[in-house]
C-alpha positions as CSV (number, residue, x, y, z in Angstrom):
1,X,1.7,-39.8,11.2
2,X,3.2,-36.7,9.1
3,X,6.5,-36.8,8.6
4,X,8.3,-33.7,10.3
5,X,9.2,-32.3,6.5
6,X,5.9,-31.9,5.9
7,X,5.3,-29.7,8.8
8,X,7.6,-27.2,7.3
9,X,6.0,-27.5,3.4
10,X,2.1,-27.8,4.4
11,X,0.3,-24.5,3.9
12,X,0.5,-22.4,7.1
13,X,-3.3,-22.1,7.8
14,X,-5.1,-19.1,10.0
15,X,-7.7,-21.0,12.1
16,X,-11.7,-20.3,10.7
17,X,-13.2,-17.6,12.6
18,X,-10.1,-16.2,14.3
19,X,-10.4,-12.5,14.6
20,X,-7.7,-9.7,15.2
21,X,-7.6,-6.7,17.0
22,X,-5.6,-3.6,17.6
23,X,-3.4,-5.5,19.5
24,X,-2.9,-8.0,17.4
25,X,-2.1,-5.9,14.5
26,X,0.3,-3.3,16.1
27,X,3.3,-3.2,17.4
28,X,5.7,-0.2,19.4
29,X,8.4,0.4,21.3
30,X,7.4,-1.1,25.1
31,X,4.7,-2.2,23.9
32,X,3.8,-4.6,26.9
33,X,4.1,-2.0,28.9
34,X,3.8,1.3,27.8
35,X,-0.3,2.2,25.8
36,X,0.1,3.3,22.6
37,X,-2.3,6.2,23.2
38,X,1.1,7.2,25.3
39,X,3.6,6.6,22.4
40,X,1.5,8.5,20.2
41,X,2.9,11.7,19.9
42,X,6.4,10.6,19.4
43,X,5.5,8.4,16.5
44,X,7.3,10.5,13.1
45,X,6.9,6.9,11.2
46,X,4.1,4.7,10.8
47,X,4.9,2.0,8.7
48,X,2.2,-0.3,6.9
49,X,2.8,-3.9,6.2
50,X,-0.1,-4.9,3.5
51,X,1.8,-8.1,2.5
52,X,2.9,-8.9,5.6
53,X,0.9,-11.6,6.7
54,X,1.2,-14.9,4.5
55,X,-1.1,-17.3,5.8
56,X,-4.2,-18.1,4.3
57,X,-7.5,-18.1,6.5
58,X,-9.2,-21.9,6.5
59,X,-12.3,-20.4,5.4
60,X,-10.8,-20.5,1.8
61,X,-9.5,-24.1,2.3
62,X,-12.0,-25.4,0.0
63,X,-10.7,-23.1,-3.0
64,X,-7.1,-23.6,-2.7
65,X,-5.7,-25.4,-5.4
66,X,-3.8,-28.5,-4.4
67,X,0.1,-28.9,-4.9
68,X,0.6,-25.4,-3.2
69,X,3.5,-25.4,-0.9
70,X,4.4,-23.4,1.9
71,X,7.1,-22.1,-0.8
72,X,4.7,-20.9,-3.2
73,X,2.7,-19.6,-0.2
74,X,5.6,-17.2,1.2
75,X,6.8,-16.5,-2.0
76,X,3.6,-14.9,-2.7
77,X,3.4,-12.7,0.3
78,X,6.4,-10.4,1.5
79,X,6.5,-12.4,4.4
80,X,9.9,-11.3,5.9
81,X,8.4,-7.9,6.4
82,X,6.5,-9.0,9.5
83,X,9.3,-9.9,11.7
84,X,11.3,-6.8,10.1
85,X,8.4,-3.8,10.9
86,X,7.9,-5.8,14.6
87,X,12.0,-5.8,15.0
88,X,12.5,-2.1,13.7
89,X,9.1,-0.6,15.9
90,X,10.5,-2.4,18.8
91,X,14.0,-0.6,18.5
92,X,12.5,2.9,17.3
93,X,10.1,4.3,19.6
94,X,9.6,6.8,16.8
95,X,8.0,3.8,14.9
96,X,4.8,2.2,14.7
97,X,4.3,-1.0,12.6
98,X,0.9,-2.7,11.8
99,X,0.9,-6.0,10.1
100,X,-2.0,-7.7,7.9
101,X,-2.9,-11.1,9.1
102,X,-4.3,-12.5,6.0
103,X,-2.7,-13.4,2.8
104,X,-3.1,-11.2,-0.4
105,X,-5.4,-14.2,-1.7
106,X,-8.0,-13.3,0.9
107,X,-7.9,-9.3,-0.6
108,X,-4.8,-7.5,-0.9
109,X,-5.0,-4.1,0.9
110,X,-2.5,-3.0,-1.2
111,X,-5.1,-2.8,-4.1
112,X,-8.1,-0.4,-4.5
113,X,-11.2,-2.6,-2.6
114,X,-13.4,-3.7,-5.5
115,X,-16.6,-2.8,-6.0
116,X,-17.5,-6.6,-7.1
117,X,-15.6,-9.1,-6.0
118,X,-17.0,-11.8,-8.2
119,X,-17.3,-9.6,-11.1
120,X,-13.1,-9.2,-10.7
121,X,-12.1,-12.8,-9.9
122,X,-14.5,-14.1,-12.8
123,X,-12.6,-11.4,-15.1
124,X,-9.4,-12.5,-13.7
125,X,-10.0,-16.5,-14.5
126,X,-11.1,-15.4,-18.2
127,X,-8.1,-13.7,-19.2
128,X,-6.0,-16.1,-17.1
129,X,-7.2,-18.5,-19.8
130,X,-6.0,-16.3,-22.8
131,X,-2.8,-15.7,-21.3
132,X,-2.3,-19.4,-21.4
133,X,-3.2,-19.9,-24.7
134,X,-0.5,-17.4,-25.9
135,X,-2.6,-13.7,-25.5
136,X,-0.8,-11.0,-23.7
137,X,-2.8,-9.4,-21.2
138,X,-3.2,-7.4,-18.1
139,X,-4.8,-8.0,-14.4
140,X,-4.6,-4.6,-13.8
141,X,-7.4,-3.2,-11.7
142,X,-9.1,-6.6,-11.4
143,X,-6.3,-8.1,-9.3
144,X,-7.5,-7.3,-5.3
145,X,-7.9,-11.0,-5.3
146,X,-5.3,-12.2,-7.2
147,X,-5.9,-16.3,-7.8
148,X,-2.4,-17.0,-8.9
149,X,1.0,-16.0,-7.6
150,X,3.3,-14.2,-9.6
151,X,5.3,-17.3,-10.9
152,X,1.9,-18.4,-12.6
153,X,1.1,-21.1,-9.9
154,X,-3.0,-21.7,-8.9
155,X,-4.0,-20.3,-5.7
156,X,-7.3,-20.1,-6.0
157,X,-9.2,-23.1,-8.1
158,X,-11.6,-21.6,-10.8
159,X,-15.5,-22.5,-9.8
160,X,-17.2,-25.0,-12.0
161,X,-20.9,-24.3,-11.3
162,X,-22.6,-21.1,-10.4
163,X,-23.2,-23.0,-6.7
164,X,-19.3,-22.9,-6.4
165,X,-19.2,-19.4,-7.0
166,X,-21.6,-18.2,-4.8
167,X,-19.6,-20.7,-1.9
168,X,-16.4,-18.7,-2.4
169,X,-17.8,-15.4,-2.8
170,X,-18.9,-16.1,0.9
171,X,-15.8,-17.0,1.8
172,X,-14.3,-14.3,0.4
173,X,-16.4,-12.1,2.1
174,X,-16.5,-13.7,5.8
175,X,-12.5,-13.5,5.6
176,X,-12.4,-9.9,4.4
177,X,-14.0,-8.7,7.7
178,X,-11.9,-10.7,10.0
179,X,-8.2,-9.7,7.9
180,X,-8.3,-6.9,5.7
181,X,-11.2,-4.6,7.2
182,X,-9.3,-5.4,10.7
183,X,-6.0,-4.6,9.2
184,X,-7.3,-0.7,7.8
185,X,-9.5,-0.2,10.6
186,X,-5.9,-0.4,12.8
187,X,-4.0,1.8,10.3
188,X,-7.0,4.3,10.5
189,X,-6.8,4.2,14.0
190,X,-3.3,4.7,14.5
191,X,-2.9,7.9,12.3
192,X,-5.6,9.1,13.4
193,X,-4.2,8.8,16.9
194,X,-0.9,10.0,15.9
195,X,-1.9,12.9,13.9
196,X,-4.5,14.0,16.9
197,X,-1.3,13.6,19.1
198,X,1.5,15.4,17.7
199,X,2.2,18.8,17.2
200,X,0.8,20.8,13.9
201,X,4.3,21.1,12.5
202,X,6.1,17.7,13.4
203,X,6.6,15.6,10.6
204,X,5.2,12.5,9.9
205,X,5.5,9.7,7.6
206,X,3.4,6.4,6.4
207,X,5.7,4.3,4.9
208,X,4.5,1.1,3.1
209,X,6.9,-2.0,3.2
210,X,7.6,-4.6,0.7
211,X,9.8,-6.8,-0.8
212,X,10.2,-8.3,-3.5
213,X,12.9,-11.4,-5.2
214,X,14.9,-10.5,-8.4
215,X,14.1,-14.6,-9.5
216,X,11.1,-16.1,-9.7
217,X,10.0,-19.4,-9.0
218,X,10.5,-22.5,-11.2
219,X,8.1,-25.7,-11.5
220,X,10.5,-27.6,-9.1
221,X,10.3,-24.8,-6.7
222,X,13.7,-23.3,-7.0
223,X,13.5,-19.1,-7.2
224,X,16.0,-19.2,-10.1
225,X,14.0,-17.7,-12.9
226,X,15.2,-14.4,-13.6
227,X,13.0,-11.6,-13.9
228,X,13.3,-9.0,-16.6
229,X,15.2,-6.3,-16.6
230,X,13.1,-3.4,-16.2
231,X,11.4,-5.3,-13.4
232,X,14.6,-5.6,-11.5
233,X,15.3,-4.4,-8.3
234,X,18.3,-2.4,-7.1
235,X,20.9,-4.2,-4.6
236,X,18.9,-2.9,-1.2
237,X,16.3,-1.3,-2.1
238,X,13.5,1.0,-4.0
239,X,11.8,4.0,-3.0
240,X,8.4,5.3,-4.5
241,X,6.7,8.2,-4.2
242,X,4.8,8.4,-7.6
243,X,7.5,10.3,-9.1
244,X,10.2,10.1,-11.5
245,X,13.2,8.5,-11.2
246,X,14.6,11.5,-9.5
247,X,11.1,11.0,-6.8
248,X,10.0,14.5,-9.2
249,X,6.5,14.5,-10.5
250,X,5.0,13.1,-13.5
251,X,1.3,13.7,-14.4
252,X,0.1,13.0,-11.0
253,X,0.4,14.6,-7.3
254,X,3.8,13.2,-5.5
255,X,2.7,11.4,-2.1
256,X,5.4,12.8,-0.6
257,X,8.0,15.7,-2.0
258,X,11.0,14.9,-4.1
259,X,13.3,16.7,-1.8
260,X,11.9,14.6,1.2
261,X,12.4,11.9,-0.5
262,X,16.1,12.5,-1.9
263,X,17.0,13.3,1.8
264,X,15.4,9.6,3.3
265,X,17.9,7.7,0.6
266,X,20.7,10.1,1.2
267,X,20.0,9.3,5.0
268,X,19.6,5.2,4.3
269,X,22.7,5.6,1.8
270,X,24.6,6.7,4.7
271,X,23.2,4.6,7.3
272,X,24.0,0.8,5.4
273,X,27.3,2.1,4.5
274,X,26.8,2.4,0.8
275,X,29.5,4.2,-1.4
276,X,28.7,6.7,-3.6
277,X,29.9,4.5,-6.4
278,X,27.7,1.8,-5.5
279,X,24.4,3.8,-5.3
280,X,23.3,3.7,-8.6
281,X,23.3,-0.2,-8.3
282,X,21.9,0.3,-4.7
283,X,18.9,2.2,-4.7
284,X,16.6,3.6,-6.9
285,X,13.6,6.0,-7.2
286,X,10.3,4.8,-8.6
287,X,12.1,2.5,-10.6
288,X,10.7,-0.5,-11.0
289,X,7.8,0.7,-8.3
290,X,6.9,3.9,-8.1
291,X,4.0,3.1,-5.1
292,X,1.1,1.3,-4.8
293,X,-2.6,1.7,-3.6
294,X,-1.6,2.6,0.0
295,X,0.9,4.9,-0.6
296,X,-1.8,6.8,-2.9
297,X,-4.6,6.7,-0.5
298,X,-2.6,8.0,3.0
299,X,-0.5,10.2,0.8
300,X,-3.8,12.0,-0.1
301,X,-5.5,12.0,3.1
302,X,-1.8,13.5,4.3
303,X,-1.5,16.0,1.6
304,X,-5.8,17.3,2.2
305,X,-4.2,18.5,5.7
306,X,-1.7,20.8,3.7
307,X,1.1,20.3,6.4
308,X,4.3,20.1,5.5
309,X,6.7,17.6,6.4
310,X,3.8,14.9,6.1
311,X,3.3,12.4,3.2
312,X,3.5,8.6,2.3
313,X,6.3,6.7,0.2
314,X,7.0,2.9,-0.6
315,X,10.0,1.0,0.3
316,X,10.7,-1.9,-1.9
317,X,13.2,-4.1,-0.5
318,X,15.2,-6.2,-2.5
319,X,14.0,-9.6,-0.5
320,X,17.6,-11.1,-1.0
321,X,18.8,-8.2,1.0
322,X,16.6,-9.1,4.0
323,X,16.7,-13.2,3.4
324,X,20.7,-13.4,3.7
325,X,23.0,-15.3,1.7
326,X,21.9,-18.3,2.9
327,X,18.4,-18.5,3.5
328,X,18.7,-17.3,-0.5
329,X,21.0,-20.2,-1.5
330,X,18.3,-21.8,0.2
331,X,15.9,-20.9,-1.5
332,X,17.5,-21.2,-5.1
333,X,17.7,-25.3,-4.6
334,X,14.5,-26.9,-5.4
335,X,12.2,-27.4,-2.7
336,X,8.8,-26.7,-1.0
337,X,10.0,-25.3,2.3
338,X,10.4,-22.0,3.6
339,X,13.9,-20.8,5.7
340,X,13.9,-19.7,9.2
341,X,14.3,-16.0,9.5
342,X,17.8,-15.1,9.8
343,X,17.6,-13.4,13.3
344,X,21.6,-12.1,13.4
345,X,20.9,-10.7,9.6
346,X,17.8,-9.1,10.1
347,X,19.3,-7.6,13.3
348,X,21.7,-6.0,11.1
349,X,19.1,-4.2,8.5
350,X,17.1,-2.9,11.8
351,X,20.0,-1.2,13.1
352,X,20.5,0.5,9.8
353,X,17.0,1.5,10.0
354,X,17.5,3.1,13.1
355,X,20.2,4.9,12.4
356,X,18.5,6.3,9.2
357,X,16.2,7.5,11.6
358,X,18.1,9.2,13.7
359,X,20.1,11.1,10.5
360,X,17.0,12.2,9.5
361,X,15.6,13.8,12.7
362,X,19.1,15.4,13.4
């Protein structure tokens, strides 16, 4: 029999074959008992969770690399974000939150969709191989399946034989249409739904949220490592909307207006009770993440409707922020479990969310 510890450090495993629709993926205020079709038009914020889901589908159980903890696992997803979008739609019927089941592993949807998958993961495993024998290099735009996390741990196992390949290129594929395609399919729906419902001139924002630790993870499984400092997040949080560090452009279009995006951390400033003296250290613009593949995409399809008061931006939480003090003390000691969410905590950021809300449609 497996001893009870083991139930919290095993990978967390999505059953083979388990599909997810709408209502799986989205959540509103009264949902239950109210359609969304009817919460539509008073949507203003529809917020994307990309890295929300952290379980790996058991199509991919052959390829994962043994020693992986449930640590590692969460670690590599922004796992916390799930409960937080579901909590902060619930309380905000202006809000609308739609999760990804699926772990990045499977194909992040925060990352342009390749072209060839195989092509990408086989270029990924190569220069994996000359970063450990000393070469600097870059995963940049190979990276939608990304075979190891962050803090350098094996995901994915590299194939031996051409047979191997061709096994987990099916994988990959069978997966991507049960968790990624279902995930965009329901953010395509829901803005379309919301931008068919509300009025021409009604703002309207798709927000894409992350987190991300300041540590990363050591062998023993302790998030102690610090990262450096230009990767560092502020205290709470960071805001990108492919801007500058004052959310103005640089060489490419903003996904959403400086000015729009000055007023949502003046309005989240006020809102967690942050001094003006403490800002600085509190939040930032663009800095270290100015916005990813999703922000991009929906701030484009947003800005083709030339609207104003419509765009896309990136939050970055700070995950310590949303963890808690002690699920991050937690955290810090080696192990290979993952805390409970902090329910009382994470009622406490929501409310701040809400309130940043309501300062901004005043």
């Amino acid at each position: 029999m497996r001893h009870p510890l083991d139930l919290n450090t095993a990978i967390d495993w999505i059953p083979a074959g388990q599909r997810h629709g709408f209502d799986d993926l989205v959540f509103w205020h009264d949902k239950g008992s109210v359609p969304f079709a009817a919460r539509a038009a008073q949507i203003d914020t529809i917020v994307l969770g990309p890295h929300a889901g952290a379980r790996f589908p058991a199509e991919l159980r052959p390829f994962v690399a043994g020693g992986l903890t449930r640590r590692k696992q969460y670690d590599f997803s922004d796992a916390i974000t799930a409960p937080l979008g579901r909590a902060w739609a619930a309380a905000d019927p202006h809000v609308v939150f739609i999760e990804s089941p699926h772990a990045r592993v499977a194909l992040d949807p925060n990352r342009a969709p390749p072209r060839d998958p195989q092509a990408d993961l086989r270029a990924f495993f190569e220069r994996l191989q000359r970063q450990r024998a000393g070469e600097s290099v870059s995963f940049s735009g190979i990276d939608a399946i990304r075979p190891v996390t962050f803090s350098g741990e094996a995901v994915l196992v590299s194939p031996r034989d051409e047979a191997q390949w061709a096994a987990l290129t099916g994988a990959l594929a069978s997966v991507r249409a049960l968790g990624h395609d279902a995930y965009r399919s329901a953010c395509d729906q829901v803005i379309g739904a919301v931008l068919q419902a509300r009025a021409p001139d009604a703002p309207l924002v798709v927000v894409g949220l992350h987190d991300t630790m300041n540590t990363k993870m050591r062998a023993d499984g302790a998030l102690v490592i610090e990262r450096p400092t230009a990767d560092r997040l502020p205290t709470l949080v960071n805001f990108g909307n492919r801007g500058d560090a004052l959310g103005n452009a640089l060489a490419e279009p903003l996904t959403l207006p400086g000015a729009a995006l000055r007023r949502i951390a003046d309005a989240w400033s006020q809102a967690f009770g942050i001094s003006a003296s403490a800002r600085p250290d509190a939040i930032s613009l663009n800095r270290p993440y100015p916005g990813g593949y999703e922000v991009s995409h929906y701030g484009a399809l947003l800005a083709r409707r030339g609207q104003p008061g419509v765009g896309a931006y990136q939050v970055e939480f700070l995950r310590e922020a949303l963890l808690g003090p002690r699920a991050t003390a937690h955290l810090q000691q080696p192990g290979g479990d993952w805390p409970a969410v902090d329910a009382a905590h994470l009622a406490g950021i929501v409310s701040a969310l809400v309130e940043a809300g309501r300062l901004l449609r005043a």
